[in-house]
C-alpha positions in Angstrom: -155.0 15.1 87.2 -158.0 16.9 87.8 -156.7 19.8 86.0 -156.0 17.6 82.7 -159.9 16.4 83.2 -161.7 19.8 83.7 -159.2 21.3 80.2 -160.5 18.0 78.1 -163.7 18.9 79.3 -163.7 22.3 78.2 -162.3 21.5 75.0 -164.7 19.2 74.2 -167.7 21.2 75.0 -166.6 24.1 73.0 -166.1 21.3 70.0 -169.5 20.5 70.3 -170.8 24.4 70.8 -168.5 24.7 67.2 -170.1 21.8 65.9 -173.5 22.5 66.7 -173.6 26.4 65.5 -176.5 27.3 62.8 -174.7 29.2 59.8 -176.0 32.4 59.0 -179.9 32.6 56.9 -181.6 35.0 54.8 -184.9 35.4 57.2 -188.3 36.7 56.3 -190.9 37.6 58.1 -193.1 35.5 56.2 -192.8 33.2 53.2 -192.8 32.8 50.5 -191.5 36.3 50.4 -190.9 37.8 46.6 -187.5 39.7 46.8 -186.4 42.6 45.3 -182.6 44.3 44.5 -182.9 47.7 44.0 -178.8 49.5 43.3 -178.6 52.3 45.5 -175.1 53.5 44.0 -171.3 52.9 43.9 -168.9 55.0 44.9 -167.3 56.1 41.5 -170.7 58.2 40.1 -173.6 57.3 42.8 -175.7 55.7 39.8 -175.9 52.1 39.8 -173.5 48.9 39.9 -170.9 48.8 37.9 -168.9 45.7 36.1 -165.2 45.8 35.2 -163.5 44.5 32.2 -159.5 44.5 31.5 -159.3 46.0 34.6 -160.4 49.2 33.2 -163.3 49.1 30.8 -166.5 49.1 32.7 -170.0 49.0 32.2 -172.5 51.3 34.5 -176.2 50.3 34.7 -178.4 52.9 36.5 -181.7 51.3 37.0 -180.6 47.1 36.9 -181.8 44.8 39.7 -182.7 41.4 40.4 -185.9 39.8 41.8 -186.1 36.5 43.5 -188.2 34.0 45.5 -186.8 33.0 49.4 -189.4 30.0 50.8 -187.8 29.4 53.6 -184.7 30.3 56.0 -181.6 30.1 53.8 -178.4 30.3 54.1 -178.2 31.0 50.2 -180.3 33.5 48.2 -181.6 32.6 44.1 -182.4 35.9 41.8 -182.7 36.6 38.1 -181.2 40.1 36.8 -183.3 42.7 35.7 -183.2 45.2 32.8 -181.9 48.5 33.0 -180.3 51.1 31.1 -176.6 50.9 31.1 -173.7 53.3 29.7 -171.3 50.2 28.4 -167.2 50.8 27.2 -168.0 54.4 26.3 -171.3 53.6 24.7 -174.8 55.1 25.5 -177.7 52.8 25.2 -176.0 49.8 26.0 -178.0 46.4 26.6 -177.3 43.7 29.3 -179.4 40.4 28.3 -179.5 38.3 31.2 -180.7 35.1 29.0 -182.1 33.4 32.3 -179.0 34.0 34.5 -178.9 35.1 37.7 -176.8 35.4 41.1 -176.7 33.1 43.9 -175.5 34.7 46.9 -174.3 32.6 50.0 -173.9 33.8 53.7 -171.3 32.0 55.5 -170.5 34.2 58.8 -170.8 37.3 61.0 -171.9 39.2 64.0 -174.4 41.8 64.6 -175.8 43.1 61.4 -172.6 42.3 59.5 -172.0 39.2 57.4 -169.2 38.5 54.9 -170.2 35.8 51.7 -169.4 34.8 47.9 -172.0 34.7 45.2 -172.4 32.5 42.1 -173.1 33.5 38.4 -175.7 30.8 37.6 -177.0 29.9 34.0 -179.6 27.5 32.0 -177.7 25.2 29.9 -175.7 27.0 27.2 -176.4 30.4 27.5 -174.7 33.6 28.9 -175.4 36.8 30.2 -174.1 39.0 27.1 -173.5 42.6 27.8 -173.2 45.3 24.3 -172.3 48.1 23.8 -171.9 49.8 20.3 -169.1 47.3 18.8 -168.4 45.7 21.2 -169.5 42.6 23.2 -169.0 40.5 26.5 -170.3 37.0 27.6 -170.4 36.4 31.5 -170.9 32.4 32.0 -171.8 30.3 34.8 -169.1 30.4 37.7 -169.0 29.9 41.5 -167.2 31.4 44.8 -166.7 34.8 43.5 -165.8 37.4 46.0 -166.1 39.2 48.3 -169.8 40.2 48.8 -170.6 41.3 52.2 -174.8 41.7 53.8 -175.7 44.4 56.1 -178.7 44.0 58.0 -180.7 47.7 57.5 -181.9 47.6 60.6 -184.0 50.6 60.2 -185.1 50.7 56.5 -188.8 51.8 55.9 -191.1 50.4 55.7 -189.5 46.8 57.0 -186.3 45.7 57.7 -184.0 45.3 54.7 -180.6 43.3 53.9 -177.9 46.0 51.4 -175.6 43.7 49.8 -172.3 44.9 48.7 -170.3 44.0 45.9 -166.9 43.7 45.7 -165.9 40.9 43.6 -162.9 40.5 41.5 -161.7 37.3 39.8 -165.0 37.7 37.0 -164.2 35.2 34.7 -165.7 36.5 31.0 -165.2 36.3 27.0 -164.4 39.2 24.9 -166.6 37.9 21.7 -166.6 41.3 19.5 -164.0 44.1 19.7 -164.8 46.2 16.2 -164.5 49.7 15.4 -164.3 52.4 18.6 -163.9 49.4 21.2 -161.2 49.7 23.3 -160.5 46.1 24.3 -157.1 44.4 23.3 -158.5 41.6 21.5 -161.3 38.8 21.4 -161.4 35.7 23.9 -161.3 34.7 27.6 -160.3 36.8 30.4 -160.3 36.1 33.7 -159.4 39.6 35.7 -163.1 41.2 35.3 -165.2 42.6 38.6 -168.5 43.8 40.0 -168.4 47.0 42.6 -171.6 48.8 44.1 -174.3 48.2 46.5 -177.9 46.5 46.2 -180.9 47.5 48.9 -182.7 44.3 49.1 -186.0 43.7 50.6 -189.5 41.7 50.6 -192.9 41.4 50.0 -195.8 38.7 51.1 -198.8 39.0 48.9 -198.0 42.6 48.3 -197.6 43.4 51.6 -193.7 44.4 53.2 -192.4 42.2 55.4 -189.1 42.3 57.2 -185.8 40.2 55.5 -182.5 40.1 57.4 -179.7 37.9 58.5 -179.1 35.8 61.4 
């Protein structure tokens, strides 16, 4: 009988220790801290982040970030894309208009400096992020739970502690809206198989000044 109490007992209390666990936050030192995604590479050509259409056609953007606000500790993370210059289905000089949308990334869980998470593709009301290149044109709308996209507290980054977040996302849902001359697509219209691959250092700043952003 005593037995049966002291295993209830135990169950119970790791219940509640379950229960009561924090999810994992994006921390700053200090708030409200302006954020900052810089690419540092993907493994294909070390130059930047790089979508995937038709499971083949991709676009490559060398200098593309985002920037972002964090005001408090969060388990979610809001930033806008950035400009950059891109190489897009075979075309130089490609554009990526980002039309107000950006990336929500959410941390869910993880130990030590390693955390696993989905991101959202979020829009204003009736608009896209259109990508083109020479004839040819893509339209990424809003969508949620893509994956995977995993955090890695940069425990030693200079000058403050940084977060690198990794893409590996498949599952991009997308709409082929021109395939003209030279554009290798099969045709025009919704797709669902497209992707997003490479890695993003991210860090923060407080009135201009570094401060540290991690996980935990």
């Amino acid at each position: 009988m005593r037995k049966s109490i002291f295993a209830v007992a135990m169950v119970s209390a790791l219940l509640l220790a379950a229960g009561t666990a924090q999810a994992a936050k994006f921390v700053a030192d200090e708030y409200t801290a302006q954020i900052k995604g810089v690419q540092t590479g993907t493994g294909a050509t070390g130059e930047g982040t790089i979508l995937g259409f038709e499971s083949k056609l991709m676009t490559e953007c060398g200098t593309a970030g985002y920037t972002g606000e964090l005001t408090a500790a969060s388990s979610t993370l809001s930033v806008v894309s950035g400009p950059g210059g891109c190489l897009a289905f075979g075309f130089s000089n490609a554009e990526i208009r980002a039309n107000g949308c950006g990336y929500l990334f959410h941390v869910a869980s993880g130990a030590g400096d390693e955390f696993g998470g989905t991101m959202d593709v979020v829009c204003p009301a009736g608009k896209t992020i259109e990508i083109v290149g020479g004839t040819c044109e893509v339209r990424i709308g809003a969508q949620v739970g893509l994956g995977s996209v995993s955090y890695e507290n940069r425990t030693k980054a200079t000058p403050k502690q940084a977060v690198r977040v990794k893409f590996n996302v498949t599952g991009l849902a997308y709409t082929i809206t021109k395939d003209g001359f030279a554009c290798s697509f099969s045709a025009t219209g919704p797709r669902t198989d497209g992707g997003v691959y490479g890695e993003v250092e991210t860090t923060a700043t407080h009135s201009g000044t570094a401060v540290g952003l991690r996980i935990e």
